[in-house]
C-alpha positions as CSV (number, residue, x, y, z in Angstrom):
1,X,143.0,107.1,129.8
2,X,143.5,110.7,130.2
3,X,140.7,113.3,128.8
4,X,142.0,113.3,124.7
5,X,142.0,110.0,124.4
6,X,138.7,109.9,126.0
7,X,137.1,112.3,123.6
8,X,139.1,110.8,120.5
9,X,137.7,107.6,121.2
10,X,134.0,108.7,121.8
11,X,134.3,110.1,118.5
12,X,135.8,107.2,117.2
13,X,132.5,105.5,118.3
14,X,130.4,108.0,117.0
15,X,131.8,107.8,113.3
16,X,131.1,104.4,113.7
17,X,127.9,104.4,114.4
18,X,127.3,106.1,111.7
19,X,128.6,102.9,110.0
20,X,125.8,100.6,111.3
21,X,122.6,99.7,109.3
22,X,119.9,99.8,112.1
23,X,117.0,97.3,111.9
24,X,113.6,98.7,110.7
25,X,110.5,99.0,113.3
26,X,108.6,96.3,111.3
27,X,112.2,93.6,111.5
28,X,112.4,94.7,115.2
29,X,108.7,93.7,115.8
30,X,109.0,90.3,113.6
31,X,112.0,89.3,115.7
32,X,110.3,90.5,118.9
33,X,107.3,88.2,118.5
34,X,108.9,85.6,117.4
35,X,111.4,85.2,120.3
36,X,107.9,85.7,122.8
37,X,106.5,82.3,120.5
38,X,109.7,80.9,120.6
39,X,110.2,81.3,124.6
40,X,106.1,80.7,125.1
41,X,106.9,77.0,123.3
42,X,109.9,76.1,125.2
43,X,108.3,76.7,128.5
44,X,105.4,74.9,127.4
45,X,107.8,72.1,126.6
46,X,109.4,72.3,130.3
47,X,106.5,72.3,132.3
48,X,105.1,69.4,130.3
49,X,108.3,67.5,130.7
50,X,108.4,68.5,134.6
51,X,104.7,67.5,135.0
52,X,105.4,64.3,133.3
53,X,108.5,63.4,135.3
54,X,106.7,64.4,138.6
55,X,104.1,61.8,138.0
56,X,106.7,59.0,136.6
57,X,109.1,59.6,140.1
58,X,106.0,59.8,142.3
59,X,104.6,56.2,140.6
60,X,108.1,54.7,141.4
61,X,108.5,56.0,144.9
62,X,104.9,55.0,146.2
């Protein structure tokens, strides 16, 4: 890519950008929280499973 090209397509991006319909504060924040819940309960979920599976192998290999 030589140096137009480079600055065509930079502006090419920035007329795009333009284009986008950004996400309010408030959706950000909503989504934000509940992808912390969301990952919170899955790793809740795992470690419960992992405990549970430790016990169940260690009761079959005594």
């Amino acid at each position: 890519m030589n140096i137009k090209e480079s600055i065509k397509f930079l502006k090419e991006v920035r007329e795009e950008l333009k284009k986008v319909t950004w996400p309010s504060k408030q959706l950000v924040r909503n989504a934000t929280i509940a992808v912390i819940v969301f990952t919170l309960i899955v790793a809740i979920y795992l470690w419960g499973l992992d405990i549970l599976f430790d016990r169940v192998f260690d009761y079959l290999y005594k």
